[in-house]
C-alpha positions in Angstrom: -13.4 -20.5 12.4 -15.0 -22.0 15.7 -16.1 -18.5 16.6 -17.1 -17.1 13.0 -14.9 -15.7 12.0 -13.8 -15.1 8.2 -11.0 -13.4 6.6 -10.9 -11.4 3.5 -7.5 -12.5 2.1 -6.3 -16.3 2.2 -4.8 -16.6 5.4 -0.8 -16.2 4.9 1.7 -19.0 6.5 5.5 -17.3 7.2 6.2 -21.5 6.4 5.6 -20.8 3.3 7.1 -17.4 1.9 10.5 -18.1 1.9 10.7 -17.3 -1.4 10.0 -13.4 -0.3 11.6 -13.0 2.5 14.9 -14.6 0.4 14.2 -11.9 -2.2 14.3 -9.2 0.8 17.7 -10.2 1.8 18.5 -10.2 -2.0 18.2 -6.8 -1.9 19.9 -5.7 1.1 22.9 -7.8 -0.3 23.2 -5.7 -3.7 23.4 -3.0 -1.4 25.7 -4.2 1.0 23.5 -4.2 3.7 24.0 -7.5 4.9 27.0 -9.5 6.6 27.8 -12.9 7.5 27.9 -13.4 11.4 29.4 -16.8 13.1 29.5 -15.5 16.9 28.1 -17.9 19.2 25.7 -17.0 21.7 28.1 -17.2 24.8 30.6 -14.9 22.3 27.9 -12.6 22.7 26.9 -13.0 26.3 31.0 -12.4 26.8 31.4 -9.3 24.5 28.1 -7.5 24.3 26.5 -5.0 26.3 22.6 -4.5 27.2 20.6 -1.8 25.1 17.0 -1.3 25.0 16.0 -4.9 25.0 18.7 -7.1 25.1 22.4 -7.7 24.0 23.8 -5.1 21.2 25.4 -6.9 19.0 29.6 -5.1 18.9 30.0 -6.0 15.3 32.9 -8.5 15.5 31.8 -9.9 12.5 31.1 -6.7 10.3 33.9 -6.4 8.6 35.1 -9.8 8.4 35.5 -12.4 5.2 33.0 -14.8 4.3 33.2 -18.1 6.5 32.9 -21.5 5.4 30.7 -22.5 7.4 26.9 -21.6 8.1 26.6 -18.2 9.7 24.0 -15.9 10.9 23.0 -12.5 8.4 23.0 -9.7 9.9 21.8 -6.0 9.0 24.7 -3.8 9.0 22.7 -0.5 11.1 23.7 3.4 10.4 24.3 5.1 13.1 21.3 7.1 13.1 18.7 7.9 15.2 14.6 6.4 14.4 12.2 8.4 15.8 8.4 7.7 15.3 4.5 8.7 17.0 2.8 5.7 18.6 -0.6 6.3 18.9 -0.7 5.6 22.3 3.1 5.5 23.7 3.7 8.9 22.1 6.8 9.7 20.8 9.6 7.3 20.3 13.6 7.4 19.8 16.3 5.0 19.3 19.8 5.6 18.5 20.3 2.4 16.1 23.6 1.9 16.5 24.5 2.1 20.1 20.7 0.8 21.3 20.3 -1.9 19.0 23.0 -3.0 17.2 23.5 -4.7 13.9 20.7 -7.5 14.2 19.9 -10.7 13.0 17.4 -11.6 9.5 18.6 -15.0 9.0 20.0 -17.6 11.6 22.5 -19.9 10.4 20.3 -22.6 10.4 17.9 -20.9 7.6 15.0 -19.6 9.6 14.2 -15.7 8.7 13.7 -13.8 11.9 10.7 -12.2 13.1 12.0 -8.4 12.3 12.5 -9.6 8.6 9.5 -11.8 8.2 6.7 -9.1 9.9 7.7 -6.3 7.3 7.5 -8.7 4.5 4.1 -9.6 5.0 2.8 -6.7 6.9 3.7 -4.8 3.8 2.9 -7.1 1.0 -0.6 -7.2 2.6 -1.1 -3.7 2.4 -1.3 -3.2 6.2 -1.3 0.2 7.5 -1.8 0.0 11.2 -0.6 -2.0 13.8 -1.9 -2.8 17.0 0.4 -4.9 19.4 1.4 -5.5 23.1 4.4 -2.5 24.5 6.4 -5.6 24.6 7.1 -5.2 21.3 7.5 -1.4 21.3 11.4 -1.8 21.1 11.5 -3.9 18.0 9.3 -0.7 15.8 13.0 0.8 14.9 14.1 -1.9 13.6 11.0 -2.6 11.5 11.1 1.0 10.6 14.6 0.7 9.4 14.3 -2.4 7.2 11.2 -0.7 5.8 13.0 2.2 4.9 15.7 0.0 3.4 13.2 -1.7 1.5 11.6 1.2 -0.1 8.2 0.0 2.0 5.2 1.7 3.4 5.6 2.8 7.0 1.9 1.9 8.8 0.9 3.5 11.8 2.0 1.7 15.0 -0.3 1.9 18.3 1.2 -0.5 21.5 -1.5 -1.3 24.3 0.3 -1.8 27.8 0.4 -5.7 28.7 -1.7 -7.4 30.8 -0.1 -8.9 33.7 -0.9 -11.0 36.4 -0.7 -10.4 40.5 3.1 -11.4 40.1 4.0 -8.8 37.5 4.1 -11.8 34.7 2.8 -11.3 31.2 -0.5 -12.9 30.1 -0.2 -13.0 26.3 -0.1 -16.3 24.5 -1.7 -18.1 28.1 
């Protein structure tokens, strides 16, 4: 607003569409797409190994009861492989299983996670094209997946290289 801009939809808070992003993981449920997880983050550090951006999650919790107590929900992955055209990365693979892992929607403490929240409301705002930093290049199967799941639109995705300073450090968000 200080620089004039204006929007042409009411301007969306995630804060306040819990109620969509709980009907999301509805959905996966009925189709047994979700899982309780409990592991702790050092469980992880001590069991997991690094993929394409991070830890891949080894499934010790897939196939496992319901726990009593608050847990994590995860998205049980195929093993398949998601391959998509950036506009300007080009052509991009992943091999879900083995480079991603099964990966969090909810934490245990209630908060949806970013994968689960940005295809809720990219699609229920009818966007079609995304333009975002390479950094986030990695996390387009997974949004891609959970579209597909979903029975959502795919937009087009284009990610810009990252601005970084003299000592190699990104300079989003500074």
């Amino acid at each position: 607003e200080a620089f004039g801009f204006e929007w042409d939809e009411p301007v969306v808070f995630q804060s306040q569409r819990g109620s969509h992003y709980q009907a999301a993981l509805e959905q996966l449920r009925r189709h047994g797409l979700i899982y309780p997880c409990t592991c702790s983050r050092k469980q992880l550090a001590d069991q997991a190994r690094h993929g394409i951006d991070g830890l891949v999650y080894p499934g010790t919790c897939r196939n496992r009861p319901a726990p009593a107590q608050p847990a994590a929900l995860r998205l049980r992955v195929a093993d398949e492989r998601i391959v998509f055209i950036d506009r300007q990365q080009g052509r991009v693979a992943c091999s879900m299983a083995s480079e991603c892992g099964d990966f969090v929607l909810q934490r245990a403490d209630g908060v949806y996670a970013y994968h689960l929240a940005v295809v809720i409301d990219d699609a229920q705002q009818g966007i079609n094209h995304i333009v975002r930093g390479a950094d986030l290049l990695t996390s387009t199967p997974r949004h891609l997946t959970l579209q597909r799941l979903l029975g959502l639109a795919t937009p087009d995705y284009l990610h810009l290289p990252v601005v970084l300073d003299a000592q190699g450090n990104k300079l989003s968000k500074q």
